[in-house]
VOGU-3710 file (C-alpha; in Angstrom, 3 decimals, decimal comma):
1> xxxxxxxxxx> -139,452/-37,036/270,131  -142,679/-35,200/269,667  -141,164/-31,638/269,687  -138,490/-32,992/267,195  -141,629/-34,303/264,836  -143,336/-31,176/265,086  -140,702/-29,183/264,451  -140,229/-31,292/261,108  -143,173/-30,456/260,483  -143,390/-26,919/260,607
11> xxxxxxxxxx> -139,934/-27,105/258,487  -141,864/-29,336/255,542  -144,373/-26,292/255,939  -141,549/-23,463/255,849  -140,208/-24,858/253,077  -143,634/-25,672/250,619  -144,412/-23,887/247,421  -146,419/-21,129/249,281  -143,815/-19,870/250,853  -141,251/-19,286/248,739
21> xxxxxxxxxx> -138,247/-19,202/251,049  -134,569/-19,129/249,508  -132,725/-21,390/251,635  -135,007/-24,456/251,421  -135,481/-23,457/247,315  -131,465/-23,793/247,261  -132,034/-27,399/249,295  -134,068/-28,961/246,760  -131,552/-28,177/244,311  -129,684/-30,348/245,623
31> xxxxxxxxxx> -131,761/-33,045/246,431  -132,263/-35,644/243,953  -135,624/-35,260/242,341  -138,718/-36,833/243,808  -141,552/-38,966/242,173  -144,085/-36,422/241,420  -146,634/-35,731/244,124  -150,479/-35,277/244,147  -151,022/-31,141/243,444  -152,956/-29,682/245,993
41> xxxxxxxxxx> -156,381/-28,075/245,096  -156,180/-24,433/244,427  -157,065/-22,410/247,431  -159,959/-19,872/247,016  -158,311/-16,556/247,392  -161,664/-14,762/248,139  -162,267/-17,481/251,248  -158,769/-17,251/252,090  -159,002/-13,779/252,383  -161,622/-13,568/254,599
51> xxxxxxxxxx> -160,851/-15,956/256,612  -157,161/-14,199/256,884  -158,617/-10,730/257,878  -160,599/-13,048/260,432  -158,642/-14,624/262,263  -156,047/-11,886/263,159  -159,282/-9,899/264,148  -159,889/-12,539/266,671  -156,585/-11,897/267,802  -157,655/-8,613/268,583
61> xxxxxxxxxx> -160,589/-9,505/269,854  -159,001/-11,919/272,369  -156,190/-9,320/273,451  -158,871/-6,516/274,440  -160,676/-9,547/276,906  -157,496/-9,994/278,077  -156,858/-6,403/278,788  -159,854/-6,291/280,494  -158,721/-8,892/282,724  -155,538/-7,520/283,532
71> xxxxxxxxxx> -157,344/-4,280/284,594  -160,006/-6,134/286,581  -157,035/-8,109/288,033  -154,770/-4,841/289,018  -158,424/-3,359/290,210  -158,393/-6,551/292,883  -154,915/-5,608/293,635  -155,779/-2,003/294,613  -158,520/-3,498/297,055  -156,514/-6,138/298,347
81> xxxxxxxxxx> -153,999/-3,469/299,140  -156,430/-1,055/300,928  -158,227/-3,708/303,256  -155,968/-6,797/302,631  -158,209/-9,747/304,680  -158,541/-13,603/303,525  -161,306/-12,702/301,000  -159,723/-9,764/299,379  -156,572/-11,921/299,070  -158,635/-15,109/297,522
91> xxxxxxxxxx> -160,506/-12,059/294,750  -157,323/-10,974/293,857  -155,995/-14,985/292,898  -159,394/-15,811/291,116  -158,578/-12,581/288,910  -155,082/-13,588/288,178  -156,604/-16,786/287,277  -158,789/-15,464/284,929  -156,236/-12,978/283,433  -153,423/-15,784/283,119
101> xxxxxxxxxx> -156,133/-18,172/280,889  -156,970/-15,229/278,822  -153,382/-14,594/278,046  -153,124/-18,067/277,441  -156,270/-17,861/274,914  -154,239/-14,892/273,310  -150,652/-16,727/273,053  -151,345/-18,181/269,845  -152,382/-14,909/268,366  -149,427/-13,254/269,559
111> xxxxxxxxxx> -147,323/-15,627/267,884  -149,226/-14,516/264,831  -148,499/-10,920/265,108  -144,740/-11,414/265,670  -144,190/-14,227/262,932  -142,093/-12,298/260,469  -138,478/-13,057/260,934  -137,519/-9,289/261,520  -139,990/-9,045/264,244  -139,581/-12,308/265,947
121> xxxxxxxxxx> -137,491/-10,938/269,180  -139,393/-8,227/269,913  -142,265/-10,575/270,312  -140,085/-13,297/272,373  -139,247/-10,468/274,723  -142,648/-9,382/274,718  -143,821/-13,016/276,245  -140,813/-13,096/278,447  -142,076/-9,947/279,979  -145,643/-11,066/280,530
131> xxxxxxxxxx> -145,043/-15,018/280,951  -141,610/-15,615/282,071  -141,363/-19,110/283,930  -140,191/-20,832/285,896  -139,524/-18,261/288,387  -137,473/-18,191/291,177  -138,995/-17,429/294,694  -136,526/-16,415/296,476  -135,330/-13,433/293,644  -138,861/-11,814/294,686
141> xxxxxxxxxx> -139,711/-12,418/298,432  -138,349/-14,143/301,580  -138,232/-17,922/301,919  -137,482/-20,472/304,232  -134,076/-20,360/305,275  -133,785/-17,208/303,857  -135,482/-14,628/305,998  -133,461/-11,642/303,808  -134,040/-12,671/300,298  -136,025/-11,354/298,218
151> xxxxxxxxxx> -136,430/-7,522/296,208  -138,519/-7,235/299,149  -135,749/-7,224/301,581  -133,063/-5,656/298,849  -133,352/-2,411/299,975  -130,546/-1,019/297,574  -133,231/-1,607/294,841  -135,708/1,592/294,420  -139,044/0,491/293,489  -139,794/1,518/290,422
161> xxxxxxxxxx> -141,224/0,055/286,722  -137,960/0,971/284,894  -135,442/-0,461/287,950  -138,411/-3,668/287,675  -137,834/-4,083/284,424  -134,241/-4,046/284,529  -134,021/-6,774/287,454  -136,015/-8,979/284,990  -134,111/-12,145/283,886  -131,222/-9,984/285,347
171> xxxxxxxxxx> -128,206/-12,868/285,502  -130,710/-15,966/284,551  -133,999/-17,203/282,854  -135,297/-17,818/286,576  -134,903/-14,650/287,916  -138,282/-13,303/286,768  -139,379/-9,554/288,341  -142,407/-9,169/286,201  -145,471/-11,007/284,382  -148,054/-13,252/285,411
181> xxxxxxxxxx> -145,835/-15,767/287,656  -143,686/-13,683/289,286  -147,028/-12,018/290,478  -148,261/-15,578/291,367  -145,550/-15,960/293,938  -146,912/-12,621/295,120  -150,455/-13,428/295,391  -149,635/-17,417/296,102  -146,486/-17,275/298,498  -143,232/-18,292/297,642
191> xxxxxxxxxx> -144,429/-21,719/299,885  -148,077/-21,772/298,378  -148,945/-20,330/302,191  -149,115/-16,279/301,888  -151,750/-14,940/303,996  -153,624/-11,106/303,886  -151,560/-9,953/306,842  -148,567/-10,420/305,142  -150,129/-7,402/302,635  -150,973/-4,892/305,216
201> xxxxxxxxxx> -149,093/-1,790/305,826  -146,009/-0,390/308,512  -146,524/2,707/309,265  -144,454/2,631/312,346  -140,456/2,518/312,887  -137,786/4,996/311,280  -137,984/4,039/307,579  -141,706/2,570/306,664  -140,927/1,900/302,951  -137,768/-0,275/304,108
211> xxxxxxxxxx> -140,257/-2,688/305,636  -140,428/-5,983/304,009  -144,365/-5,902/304,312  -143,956/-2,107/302,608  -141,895/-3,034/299,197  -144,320/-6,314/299,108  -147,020/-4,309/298,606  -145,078/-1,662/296,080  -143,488/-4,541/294,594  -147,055/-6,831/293,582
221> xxxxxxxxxx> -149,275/-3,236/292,166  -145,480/-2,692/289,496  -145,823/-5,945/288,384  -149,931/-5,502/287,479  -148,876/-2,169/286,358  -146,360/-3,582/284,185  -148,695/-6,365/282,476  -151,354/-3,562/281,837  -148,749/-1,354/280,250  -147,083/-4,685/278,011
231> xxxxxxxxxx> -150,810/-5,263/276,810  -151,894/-1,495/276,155  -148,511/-0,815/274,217  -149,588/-4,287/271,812  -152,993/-3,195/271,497  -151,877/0,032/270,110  -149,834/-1,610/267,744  -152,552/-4,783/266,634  -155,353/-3,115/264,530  -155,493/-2,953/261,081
241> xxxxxxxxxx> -155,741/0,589/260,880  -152,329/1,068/262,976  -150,731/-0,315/259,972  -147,757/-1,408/262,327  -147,650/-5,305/262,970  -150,821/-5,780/260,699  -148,878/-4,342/258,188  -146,472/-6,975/257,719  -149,633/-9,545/257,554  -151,403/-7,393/254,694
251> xxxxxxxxxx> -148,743/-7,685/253,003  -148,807/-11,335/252,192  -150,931/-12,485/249,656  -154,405/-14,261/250,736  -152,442/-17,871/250,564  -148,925/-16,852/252,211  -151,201/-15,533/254,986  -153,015/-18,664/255,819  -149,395/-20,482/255,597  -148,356/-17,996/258,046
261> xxxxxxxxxx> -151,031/-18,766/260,192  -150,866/-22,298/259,914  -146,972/-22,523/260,338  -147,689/-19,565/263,873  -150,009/-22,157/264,967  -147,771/-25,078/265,147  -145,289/-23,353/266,491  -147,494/-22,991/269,601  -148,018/-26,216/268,996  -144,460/-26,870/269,834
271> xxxxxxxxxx> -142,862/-23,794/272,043  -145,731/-23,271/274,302  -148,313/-26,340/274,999  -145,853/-28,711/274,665  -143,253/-26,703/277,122  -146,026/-26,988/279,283  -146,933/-30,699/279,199  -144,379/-31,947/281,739  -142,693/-35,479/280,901  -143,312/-36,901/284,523
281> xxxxxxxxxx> -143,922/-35,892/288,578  -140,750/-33,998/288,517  -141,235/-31,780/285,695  -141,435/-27,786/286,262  -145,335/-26,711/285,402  -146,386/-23,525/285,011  -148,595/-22,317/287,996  -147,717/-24,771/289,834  -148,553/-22,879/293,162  -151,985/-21,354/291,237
291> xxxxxxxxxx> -152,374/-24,916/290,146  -153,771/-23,502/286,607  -151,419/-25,173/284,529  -153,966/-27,608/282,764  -156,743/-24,796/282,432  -154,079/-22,143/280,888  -153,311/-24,869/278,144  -157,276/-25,548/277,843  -157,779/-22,138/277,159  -154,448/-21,958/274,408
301> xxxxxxxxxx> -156,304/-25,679/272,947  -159,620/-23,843/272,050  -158,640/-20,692/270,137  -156,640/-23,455/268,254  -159,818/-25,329/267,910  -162,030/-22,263/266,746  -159,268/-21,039/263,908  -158,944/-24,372/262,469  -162,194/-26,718/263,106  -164,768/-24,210/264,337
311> xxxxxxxxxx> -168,149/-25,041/265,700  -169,845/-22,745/263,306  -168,371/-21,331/259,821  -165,507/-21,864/258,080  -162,175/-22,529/259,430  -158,547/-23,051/258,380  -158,933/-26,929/258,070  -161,688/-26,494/255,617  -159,601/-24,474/253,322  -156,016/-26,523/254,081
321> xxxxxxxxxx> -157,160/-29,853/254,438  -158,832/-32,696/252,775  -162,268/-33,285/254,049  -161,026/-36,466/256,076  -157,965/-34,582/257,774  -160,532/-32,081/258,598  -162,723/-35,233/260,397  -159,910/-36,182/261,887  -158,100/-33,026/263,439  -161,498/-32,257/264,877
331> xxxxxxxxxx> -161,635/-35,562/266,296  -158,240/-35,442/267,654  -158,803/-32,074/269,657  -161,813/-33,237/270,984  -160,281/-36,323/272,193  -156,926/-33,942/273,493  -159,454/-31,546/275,110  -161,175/-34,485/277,087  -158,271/-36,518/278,503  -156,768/-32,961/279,947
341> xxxxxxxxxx> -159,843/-32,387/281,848  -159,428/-35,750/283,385  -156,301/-35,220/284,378  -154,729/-33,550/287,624  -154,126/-29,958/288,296  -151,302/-29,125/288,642  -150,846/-31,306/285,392  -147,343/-32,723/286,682  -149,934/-34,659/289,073  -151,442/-36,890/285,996
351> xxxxxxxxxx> -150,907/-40,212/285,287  -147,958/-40,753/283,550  -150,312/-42,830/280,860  -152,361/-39,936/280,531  -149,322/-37,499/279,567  -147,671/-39,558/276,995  -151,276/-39,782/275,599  -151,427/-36,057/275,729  -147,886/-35,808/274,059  -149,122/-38,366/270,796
361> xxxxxxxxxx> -152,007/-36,363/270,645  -150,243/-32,996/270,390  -148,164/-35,042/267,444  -151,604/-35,842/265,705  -152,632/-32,634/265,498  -149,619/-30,947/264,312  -149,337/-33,439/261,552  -152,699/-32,904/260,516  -152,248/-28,902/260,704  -149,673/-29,329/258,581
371> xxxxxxxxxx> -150,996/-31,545/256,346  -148,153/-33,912/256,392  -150,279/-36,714/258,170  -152,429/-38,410/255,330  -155,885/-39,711/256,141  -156,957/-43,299/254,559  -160,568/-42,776/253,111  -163,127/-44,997/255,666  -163,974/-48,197/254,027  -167,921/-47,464/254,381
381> xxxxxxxxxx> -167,205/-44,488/252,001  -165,044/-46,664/249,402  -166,848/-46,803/246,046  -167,175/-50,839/245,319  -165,193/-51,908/241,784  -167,221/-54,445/239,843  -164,990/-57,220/238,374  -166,680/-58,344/234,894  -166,776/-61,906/234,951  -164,418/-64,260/233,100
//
């Protein structure tokens, strides 16, 4: 129900006055005409501006800490792969950690930068390279039952980034050969169990790189390569001076851009934190072996937070919403952010109550982002009406 009312949402947004899209301009045609409705207040074009130019900066920003996690994450790797023992292994998860919750921070940004319709599949495949989930253990390694399975034990498969990139999502959405979570069965174990040894190098027998142990380690330093080489090819593409994606954003008016921020912004809303709220105990979570599931969506919750109800300057609610929207949106992350760090990690481990609470909440805000959701003024700030008497 909730993704069904955000999505409604985001359509009442698609199809307002600011953007001025054919299809829902035919619609109303042929509707029958509505009583009239309150007209917004006019945005200020030099705020809006700013504030524009801003926030897709952050984006870029965000992407280069990112970056800089991904490398600090593939420089873990390289250790882990020289002298792999227990405390190499655990440095190399609490750098995917902190590279998967930057990406996370970054999603909603992304979604920015790939918003125009003509661009919208480069930027899906984009996220299915880095973020593909959930991913199927036994397409990467060897599992229980299994002892063969696994590119690690498919021999007929050369290791290397291009033939990686092709096995990706190869005959279905589970068989992931590259981003963050197939490197988190990697780094985790397709059981939640891997240990260093299973890292170190054969040197011995007739064909070394055959070994099992061998392609492991080839397999886990393609798939960092392959993040670091997604995220450099983006940041080449993000500035304004690249005139590539930004392009597309400059050239929007100050208004259509903060719709197109807004309507970006929901649609995380609904494609990525609410794909990753599970609806009960046997839900697929992402990270559910890294058990960052709850933290990743933290992490997406505050560069929401800072765009639209920052804790310093201006923001997108003070130029899109009415001052008691704004009191309320900021109330309603706040509350959002607190109940998820209550709750379990891996999230599918919360209380069922504290979910569905989760779920309403993610319906609050959305309808306040859009604007669709209309705040009643307080009754201490209701301006008494004397009655003259009789």
């Amino acid at each position: 129900m909730i993704a069904v009312k955000i999505r409604h949402a985001l359509t009442v947004l698609l199809c307002s006055g600011l953007l001025a899209i054919s299809a829902c301009s035919e619609k109303r045609v042929e509707e029958k005409p509505e009583a009239a409705k309150p007209v917004p207040q006019a945005l200020n074009e030099e705020a809006a501006e700013a504030l524009s130019r801003a926030v897709w900066q952050a984006g870029q920003v965000k992407l280069a800490e990112t970056q800089a996690a991904v490398e600090a994450l593939n420089s873990a790797l390289a250790t882990l792969l020289k002298q792999p023992t227990d405390d190499h292994l655990e440095a190399a998860k609490l750098a995917w950690l902190d590279a998967h919750r930057n990406f996370a921070a970054t999603l909603p940004y992304i979604e920015l930068a790939f918003a125009p319709a003509e661009l919208r599949s480069e930027g899906r495949k984009l996220v299915l390279s880095l973020d593909s989930w959930p991913v199927q253990p036994g397409y990467l390694d060897t599992v229980p039952g299994y002892s063969n399975s696994g590119i690690v034990n498919d021999t007929a498969i050369d290791l290397t980034l291009a033939n990686l990139r092709k096995q990706h999502r190869l005959t279905a959405n589970e068989e992931a050969s590259t981003g963050f979570h197939a490197m988190e069965i990697m780094l985790w174990g397709p059981t939640g169990e891997r240990t260093a040894e299973q890292f170190v190098a054969v040197s011995k027998g007739e064909k070394p790189e055959a070994q099992a142990a061998n392609r492991r380690r080839a397999l886990t330093q393609l798939m960092g390569q392959a993040m670091e080489e997604d995220l450099a090819d983006l940041a080449r593409r993000w500035p304004f001076a690249a005139n590539d994606l930004s392009r597309y954003f400059l050239a929007l008016s100050p208004a259509a851009r903060m719709q197109q921020i807004r309507a970006a912004e929901i649609r995380t809303l609904d494609e990525e934190l609410l794909r990753r709220l599970p609806e009960s105990s046997e839900s697929d979570v992402e990270s559910g072996r890294a058990a960052d599931s709850k933290l990743a969506m933290l992490a997406m919750l505050r560069t929401l937070r800072s765009n639209w109800v920052p804790a310093e300057g201006t923001g997108l609610a003070e130029l899109l919403l009415d001052r008691h929207q704004v009191r309320a949106l900021d109330q309603s992350f706040a509350e959002l952010e607190a109940l998820m760090l209550k709750m379990e990690d891996p999230i599918e481990l919360a209380e069922l109550s504290q979910l569905a609470r989760a779920r309403d909440l993610l319906e609050q805000i959305a309808g306040l982002m859009s604007g669709t959701t209309q705040v009643p003024t307080p009754a201490d700030e209701m301006t008494p009406v004397s009655v003259p008497a009789d």
